[in-house]
GUSEMAR-947468 format. One line per 4 residues: number of its first residue (from 1); their letters; for each residue z negated, y negated, x negated of N, C-alpha, C. Coordinates in steps of 0.02 Angstrom, whole numbers, plus 50000, padded with zeros to 5 digits. Each point is the difference from the previous one (the first is absolute). Layout:
N
NUM) a) Z/Y/X/Z/Y/X/Z/Y/X ~ ...
//
This chain:
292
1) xxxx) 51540/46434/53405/49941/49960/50019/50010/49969/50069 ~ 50062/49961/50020/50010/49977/50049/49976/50058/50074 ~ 50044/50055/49979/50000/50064/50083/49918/49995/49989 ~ 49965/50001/49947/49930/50036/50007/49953/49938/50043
5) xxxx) 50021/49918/49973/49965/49944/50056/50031/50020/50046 ~ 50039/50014/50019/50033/49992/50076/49965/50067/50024 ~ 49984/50065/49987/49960/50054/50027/49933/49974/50014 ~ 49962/49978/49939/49945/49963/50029/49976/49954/50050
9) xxxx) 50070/49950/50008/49994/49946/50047/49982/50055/50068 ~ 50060/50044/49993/50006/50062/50068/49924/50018/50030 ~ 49979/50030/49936/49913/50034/50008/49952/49959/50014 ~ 50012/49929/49967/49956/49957/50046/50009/49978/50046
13) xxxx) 50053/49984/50052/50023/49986/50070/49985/50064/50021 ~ 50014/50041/50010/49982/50059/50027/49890/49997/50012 ~ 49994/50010/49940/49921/49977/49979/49966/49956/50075 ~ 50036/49937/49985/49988/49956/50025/49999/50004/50096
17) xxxx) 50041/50035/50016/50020/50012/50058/49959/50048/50026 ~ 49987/50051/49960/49964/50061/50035/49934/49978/49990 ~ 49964/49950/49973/49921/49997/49995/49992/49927/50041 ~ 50062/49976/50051/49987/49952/50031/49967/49946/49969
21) xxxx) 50038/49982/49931/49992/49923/49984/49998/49948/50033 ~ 49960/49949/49996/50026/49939/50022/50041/49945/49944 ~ 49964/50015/49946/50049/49957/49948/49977/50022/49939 ~ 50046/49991/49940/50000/50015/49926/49979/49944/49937
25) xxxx) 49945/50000/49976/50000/49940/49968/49994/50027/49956 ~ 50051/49976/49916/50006/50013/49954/49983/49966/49941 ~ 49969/50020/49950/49984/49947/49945/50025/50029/49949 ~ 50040/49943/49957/50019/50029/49939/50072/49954/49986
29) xxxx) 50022/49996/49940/50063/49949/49970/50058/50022/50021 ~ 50066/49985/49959/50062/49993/50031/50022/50065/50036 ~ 49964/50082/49943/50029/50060/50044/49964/49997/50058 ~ 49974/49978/50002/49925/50023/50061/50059/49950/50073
33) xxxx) 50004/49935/49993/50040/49942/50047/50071/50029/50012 ~ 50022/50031/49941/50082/50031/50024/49987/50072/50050 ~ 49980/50043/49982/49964/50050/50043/49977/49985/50083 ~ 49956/49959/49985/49963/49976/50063/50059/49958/50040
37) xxxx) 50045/49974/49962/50058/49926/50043/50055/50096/50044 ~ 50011/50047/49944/50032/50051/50042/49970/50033/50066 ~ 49941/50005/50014/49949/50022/50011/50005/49955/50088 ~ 49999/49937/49975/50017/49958/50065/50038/49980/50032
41) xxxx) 50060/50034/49971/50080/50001/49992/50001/50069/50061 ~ 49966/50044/49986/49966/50062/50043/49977/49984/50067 ~ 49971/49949/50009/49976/49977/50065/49920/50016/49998 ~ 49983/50000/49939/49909/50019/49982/49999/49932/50007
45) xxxx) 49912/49987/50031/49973/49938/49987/49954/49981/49929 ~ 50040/49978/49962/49974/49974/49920/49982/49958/49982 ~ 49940/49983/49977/49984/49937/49961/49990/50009/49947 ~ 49994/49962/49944/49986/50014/49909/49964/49944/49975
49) xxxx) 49969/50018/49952/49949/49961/49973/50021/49999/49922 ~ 49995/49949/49973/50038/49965/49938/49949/50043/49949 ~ 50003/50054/49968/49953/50035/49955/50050/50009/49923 ~ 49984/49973/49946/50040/50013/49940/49969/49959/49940
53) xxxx) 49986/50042/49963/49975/49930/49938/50054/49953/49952 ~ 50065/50043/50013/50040/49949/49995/50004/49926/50008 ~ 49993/49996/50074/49985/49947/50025/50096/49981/50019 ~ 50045/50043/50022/50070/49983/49993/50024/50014/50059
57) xxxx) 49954/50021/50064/50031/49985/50074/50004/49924/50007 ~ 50084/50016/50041/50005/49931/50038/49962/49975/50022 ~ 50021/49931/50029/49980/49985/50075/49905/49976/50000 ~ 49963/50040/49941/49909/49980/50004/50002/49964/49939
61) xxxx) 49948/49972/49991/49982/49955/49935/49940/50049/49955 ~ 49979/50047/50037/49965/50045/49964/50008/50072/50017 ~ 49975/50040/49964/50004/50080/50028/49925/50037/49985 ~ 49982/50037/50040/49940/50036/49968/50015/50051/49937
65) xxxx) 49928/49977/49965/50014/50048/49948/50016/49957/49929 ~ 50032/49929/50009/50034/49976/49938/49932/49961/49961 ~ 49973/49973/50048/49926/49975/49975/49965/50037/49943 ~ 49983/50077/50040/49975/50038/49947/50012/50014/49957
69) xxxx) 50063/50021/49996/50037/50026/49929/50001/49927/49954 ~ 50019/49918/50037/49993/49965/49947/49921/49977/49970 ~ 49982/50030/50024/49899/49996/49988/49995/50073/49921 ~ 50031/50059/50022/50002/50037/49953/50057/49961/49942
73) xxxx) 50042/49997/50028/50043/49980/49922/49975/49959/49965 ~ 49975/49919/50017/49985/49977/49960/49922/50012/49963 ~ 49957/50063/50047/49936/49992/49960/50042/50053/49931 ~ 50065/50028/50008/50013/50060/49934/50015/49930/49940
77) xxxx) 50036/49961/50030/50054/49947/49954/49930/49973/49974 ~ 49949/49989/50035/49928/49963/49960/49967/50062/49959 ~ 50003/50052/50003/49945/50034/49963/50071/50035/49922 ~ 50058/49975/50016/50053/50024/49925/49974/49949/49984
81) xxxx) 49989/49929/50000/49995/49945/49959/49950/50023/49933 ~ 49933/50027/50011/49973/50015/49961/50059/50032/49920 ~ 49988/50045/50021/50063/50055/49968/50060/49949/49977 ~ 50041/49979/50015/50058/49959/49985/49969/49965/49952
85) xxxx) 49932/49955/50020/49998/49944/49942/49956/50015/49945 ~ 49966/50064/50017/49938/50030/49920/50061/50034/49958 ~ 50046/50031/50042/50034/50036/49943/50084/49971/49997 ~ 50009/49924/50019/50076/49980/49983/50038/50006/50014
89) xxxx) 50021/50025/50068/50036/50057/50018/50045/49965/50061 ~ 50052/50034/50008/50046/49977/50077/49983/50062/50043 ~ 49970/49981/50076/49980/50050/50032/50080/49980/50074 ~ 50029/50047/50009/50031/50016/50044/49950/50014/50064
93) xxxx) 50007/49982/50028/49990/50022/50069/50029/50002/50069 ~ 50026/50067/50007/50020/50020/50062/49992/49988/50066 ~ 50019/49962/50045/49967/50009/50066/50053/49984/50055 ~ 49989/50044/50042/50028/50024/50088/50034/49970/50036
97) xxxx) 50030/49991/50038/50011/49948/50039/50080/50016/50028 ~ 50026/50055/49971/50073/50007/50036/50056/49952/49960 ~ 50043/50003/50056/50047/49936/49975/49966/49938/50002 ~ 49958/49969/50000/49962/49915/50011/49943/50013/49941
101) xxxx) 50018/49928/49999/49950/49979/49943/49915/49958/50019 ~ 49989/50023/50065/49952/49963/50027/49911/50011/49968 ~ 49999/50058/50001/49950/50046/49964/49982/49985/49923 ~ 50070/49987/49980/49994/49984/49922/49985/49951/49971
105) xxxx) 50024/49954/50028/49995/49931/50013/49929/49979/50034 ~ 49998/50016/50029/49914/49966/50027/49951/50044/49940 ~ 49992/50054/49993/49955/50023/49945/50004/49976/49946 ~ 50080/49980/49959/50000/49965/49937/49957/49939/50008
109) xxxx) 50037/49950/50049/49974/49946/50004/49924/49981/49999 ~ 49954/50086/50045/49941/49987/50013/49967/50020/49948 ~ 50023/50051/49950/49978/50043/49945/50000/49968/49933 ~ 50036/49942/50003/50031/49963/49945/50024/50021/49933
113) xxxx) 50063/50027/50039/50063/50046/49970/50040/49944/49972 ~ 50026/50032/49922/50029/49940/49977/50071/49993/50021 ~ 50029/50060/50015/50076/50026/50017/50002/50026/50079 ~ 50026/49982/50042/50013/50036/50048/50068/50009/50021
117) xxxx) 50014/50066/50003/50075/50011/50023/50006/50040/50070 ~ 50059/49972/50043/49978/50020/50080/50103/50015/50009 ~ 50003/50028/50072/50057/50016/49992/50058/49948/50022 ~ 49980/49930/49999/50016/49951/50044/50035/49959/49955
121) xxxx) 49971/50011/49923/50025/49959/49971/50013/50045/49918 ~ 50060/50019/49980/50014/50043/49964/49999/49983/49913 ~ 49966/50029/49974/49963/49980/49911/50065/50031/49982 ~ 49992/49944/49933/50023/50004/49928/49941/50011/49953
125) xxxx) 50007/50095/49982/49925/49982/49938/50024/49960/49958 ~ 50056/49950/49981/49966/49964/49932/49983/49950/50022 ~ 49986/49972/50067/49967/49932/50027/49934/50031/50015 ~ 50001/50064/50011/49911/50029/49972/49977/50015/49958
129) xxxx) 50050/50023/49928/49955/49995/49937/49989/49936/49990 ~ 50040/49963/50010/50002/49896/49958/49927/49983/50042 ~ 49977/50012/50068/49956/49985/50026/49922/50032/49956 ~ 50016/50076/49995/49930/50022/49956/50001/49964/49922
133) xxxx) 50062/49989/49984/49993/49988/49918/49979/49913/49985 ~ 50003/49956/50093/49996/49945/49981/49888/50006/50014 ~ 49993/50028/50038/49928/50009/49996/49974/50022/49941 ~ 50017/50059/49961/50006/50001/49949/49974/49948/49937
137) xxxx) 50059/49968/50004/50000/49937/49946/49950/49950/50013 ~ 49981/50010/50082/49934/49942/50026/49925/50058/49968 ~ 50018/50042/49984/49906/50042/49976/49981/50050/50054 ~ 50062/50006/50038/49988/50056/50055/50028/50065/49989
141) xxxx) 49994/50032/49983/49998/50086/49967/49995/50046/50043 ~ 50013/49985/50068/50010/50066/50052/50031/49957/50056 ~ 50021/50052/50038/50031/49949/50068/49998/50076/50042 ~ 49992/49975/50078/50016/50029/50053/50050/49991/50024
145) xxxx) 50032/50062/50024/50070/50001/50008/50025/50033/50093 ~ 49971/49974/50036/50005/50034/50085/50069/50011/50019 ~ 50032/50062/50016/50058/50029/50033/49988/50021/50066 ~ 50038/49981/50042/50002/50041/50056/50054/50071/49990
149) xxxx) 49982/50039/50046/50033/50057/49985/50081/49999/50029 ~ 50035/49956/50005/50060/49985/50036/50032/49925/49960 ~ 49965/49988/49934/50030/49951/49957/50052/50017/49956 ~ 50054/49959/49994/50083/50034/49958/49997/49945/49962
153) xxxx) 50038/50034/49957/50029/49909/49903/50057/50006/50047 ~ 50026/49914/49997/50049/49989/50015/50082/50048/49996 ~ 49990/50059/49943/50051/50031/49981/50003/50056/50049 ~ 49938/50019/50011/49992/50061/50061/50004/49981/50054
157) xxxx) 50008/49922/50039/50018/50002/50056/50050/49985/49997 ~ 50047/49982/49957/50081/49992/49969/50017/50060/50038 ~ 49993/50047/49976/50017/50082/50000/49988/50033/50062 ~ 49935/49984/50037/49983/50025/50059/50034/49963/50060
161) xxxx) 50035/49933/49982/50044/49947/50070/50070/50054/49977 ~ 50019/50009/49923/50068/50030/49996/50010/50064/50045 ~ 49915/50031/49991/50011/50065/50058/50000/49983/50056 ~ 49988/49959/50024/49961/49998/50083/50084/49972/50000
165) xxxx) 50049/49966/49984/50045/49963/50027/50052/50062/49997 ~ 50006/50064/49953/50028/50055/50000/50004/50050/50045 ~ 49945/49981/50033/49976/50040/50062/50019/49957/50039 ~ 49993/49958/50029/50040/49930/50040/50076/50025/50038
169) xxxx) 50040/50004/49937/50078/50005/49979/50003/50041/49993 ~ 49957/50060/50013/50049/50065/49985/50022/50028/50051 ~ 50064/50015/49985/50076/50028/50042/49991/50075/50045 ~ 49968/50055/49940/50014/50053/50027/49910/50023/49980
173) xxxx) 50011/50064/50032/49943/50028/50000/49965/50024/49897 ~ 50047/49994/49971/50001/50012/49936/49975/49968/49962 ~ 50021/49931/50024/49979/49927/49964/49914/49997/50022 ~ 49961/49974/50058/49969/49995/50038/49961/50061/49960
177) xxxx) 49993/50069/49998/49960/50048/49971/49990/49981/49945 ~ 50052/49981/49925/49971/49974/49960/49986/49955/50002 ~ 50000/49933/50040/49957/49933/50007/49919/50029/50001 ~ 50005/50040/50062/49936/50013/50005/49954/50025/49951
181) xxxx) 50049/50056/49955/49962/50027/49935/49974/49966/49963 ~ 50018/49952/49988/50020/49922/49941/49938/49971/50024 ~ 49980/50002/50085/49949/49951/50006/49917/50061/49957 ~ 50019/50048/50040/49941/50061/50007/49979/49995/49909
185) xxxx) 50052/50009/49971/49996/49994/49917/49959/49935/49988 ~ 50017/49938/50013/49968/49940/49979/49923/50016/50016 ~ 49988/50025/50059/49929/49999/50030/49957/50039/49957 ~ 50037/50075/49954/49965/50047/49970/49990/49948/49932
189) xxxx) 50042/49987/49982/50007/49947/49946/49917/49955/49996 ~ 50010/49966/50067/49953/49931/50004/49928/50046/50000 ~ 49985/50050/50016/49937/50042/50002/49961/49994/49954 ~ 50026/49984/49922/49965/49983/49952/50020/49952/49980
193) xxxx) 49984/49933/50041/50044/49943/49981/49951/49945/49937 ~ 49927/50023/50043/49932/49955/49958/49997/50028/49949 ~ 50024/50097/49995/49961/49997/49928/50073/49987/49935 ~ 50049/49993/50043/50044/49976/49935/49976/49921/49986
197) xxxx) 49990/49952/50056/49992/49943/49992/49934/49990/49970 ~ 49960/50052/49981/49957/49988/49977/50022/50012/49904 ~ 50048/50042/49992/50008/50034/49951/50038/49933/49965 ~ 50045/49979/50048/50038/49936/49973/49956/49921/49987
201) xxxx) 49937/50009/50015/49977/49947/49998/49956/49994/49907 ~ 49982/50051/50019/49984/50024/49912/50043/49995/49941 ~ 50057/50043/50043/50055/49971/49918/50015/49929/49996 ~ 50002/49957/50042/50018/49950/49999/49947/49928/50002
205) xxxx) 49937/50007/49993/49937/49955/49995/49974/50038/49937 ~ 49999/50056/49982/49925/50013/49929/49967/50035/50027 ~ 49964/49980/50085/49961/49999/50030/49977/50092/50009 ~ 49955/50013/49998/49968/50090/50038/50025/49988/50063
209) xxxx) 50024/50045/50024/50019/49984/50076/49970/50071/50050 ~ 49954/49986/50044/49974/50064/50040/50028/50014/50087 ~ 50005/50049/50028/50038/49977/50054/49926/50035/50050 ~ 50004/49964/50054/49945/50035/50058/50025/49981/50061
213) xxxx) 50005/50074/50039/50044/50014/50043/49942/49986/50069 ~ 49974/49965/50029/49980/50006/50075/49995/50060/50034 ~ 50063/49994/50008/50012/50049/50052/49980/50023/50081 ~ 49981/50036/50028/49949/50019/50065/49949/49977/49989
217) xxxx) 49959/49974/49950/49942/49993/50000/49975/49926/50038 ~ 50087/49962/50025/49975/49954/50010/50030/49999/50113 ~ 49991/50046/50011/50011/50042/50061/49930/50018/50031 ~ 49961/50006/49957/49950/50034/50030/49929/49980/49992
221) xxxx) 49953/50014/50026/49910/49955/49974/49987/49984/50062 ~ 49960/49953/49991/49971/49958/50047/50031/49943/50048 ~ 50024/49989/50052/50051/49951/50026/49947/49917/49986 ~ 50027/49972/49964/49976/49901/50009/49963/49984/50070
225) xxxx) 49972/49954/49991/49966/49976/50058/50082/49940/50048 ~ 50021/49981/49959/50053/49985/50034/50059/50031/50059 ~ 49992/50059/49953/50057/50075/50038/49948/50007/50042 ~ 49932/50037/49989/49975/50017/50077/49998/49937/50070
229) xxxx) 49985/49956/49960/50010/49936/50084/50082/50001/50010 ~ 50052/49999/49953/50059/49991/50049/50014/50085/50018 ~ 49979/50045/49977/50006/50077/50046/49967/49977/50058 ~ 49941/49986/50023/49967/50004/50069/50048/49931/50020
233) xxxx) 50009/49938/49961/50039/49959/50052/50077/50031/50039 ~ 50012/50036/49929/50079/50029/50058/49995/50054/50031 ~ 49921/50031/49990/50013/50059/50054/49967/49962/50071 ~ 49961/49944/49983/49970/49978/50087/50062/49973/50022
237) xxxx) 50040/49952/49971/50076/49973/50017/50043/50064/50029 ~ 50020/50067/49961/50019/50032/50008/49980/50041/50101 ~ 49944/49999/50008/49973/50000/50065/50021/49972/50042 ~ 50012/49948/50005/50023/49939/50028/50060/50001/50002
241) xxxx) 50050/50033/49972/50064/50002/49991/49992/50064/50030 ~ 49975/50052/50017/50018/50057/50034/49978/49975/50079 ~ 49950/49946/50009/49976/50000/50068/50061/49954/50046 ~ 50062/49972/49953/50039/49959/50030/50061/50022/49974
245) xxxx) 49969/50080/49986/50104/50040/50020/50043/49986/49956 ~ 49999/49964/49945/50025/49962/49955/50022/50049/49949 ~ 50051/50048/50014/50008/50030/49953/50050/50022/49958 ~ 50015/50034/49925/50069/49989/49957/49996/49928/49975
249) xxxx) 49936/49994/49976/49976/49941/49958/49953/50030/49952 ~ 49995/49953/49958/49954/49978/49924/49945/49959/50018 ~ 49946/50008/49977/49921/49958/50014/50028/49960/49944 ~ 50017/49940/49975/50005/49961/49982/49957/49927/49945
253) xxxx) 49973/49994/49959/49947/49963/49974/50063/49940/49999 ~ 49989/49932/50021/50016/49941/50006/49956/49949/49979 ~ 49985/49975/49950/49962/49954/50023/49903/50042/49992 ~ 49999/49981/50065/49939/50028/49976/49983/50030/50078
257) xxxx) 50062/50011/50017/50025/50034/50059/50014/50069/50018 ~ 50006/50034/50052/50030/50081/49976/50047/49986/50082 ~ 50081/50004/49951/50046/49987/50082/50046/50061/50006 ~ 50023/50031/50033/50050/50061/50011/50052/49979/49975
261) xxxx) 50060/50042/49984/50061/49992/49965/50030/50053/49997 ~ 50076/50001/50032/50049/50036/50010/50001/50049/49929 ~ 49993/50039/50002/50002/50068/49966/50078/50009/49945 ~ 50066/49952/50039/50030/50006/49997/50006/49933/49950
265) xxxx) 49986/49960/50006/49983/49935/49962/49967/50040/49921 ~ 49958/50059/49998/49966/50006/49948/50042/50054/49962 ~ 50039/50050/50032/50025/50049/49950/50040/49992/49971 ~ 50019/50022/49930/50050/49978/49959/50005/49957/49961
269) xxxx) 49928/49959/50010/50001/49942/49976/49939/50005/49940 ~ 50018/49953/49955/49939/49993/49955/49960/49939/49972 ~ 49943/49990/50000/49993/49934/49986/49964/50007/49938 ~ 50061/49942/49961/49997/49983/49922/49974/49949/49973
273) xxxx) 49968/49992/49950/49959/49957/49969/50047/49932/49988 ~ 50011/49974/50065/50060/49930/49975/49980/49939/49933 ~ 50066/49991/49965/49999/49972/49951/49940/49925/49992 ~ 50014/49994/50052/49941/49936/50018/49937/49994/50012
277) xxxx) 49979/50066/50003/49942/50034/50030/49937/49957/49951 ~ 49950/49953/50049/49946/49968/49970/49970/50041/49915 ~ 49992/50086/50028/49972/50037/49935/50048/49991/49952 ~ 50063/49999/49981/50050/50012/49951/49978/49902/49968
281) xxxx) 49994/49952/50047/49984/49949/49961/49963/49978/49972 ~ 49926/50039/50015/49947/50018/49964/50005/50032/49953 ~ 50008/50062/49980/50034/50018/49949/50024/49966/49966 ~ 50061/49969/49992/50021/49945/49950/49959/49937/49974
285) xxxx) 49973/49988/50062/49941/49934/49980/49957/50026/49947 ~ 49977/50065/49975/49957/50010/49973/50020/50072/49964 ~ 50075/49959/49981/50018/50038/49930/50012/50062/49990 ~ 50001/50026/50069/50015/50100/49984/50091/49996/50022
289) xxxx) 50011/50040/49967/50055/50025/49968/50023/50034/50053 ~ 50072/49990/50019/50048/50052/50095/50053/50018/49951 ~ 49975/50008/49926/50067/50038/49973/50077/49982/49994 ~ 49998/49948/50039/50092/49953/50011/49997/49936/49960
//
């Protein structure tokens, strides 16, 4: 995979050179910023625009794209409610977001999900059955259950630090190959992570338990009225940043600002739903369940 980015980087500098570019502006999340940071590393003139529904580039307070998808997730998390509470049921629901729990978390919260699990903060299902079985006992007979797709039980990120630190420390080329296997295995593992946690939530509440997977569906549609004003705000910003040469930077949302930012400041980096984060205390204020 690596020789094949590095051929491409080739074909687009080349690209770039023979059709007399003046500059490259790129939109799109972390592969899109690592690409583009090589790219300027090249001596191309690059700028990038924060595009991901993640919402898990550095360096911006928003990204295009995350609006919408949390506009789709929570109208899905509002239309299972029906379903969950006519027929009793624990509805799993799946949703996007990578390693961060940003996506999941704002739709639970907005969807009024009774469970939300994100990858920031790692569940114990039996502090999520005790949570459904105590609603339960209050006359509540279904619960919503929001996962991001990058959420681990405390035992699986036990297991996944034991790999990552195996790979760390390993000596020879021997060690290091099976570290790596060890990780590749966990990942095939975690692929069906909701519908075991869905399977485990049943044996362990009474409860019907249904799982519904998102998926792409929350990628695509109609962009929010929010996403289209900050697309035209960072592409007129973006202008403005090409008319003052400014380039091997990020269009930036600040505030309510759009400022350039070292490219180099943004790759590699990820931004995580910190423990303190206003939404996570909302959440607790009003009784939904982070699984810990």
């Amino acid at each position: 995979m690596g020789d094949k980015v590095l051929d491409m980087t080739d074909t687009i500098v080349e690209t770039y050179h023979n059709n007399n570019l003046d500059v490259l502006v790129c939109l799109g999340g972390g592969g899109t910023h690592k690409n583009a940071y090589r790219l300027a590393k090249k001596g191309l003139n690059i700028i990038t625009l924060p595009k991901t529904i993640d919402n898990d580039l550095a360096m911006t307070d928003i990204t295009l794209g995350f609006d919408s998808a949390l506009g789709i997730a929570t109208e899905a998390i509002d239309r299972l409610h029906s379903t969950a509470h006519s027929h009793h049921r624990i509805i799993v629901v799946g949703i996007m977001g990578h390693n961060t729990g940003w996506l999941a978390l704002g739709a639970g919260i907005a969807g009024g999900a009774n469970v939300i699990l994100i990858p920031e903060i790692p569940y114990d299902i039996n502090v999520i059955a005790d949570a459904i079985r105590q609603r339960r006992r209050h006359g509540k007979n279904f619960s919503i259950v929001a996962v991001a797709e990058g959420a681990l039980s405390k035992e699986e990120v036990a297991v996944q630090q034991t790999a990552i630190q195996s790979k760390e420390v390993a000596k020879t080329k021997k060690e290091k190959k099976e570290a790596i296997a060890k990780l590749n295995q966990l990942k095939v593992l975690h692929s069906d992570n909701t519908l075991q946690l869905t399977k485990q939530l049943e044996t362990l509440t009474g409860l019907e338990s249904r799982l519904t997977i998102l998926g792409h569906l929350q990628r695509g549609g109609t962009p929010s009225a929010a996403d289209r004003l900050l697309a035209t705000q960072l592409g007129t910003a973006c202008v403005s940043i090409i008319n003052d040469e400014n380039y091997g930077v990020m269009a930036a949302i600040r505030g309510q600002h759009v400022e350039p930012v070292q490219l180099e400041e943004v790759v590699g980096k990820r931004k995580t739903v910190p423990l303190d984060h206003p939404w996570i205390e909302t959440a607790l204020s009003i009784d939904i369940s982070l699984g810990n």
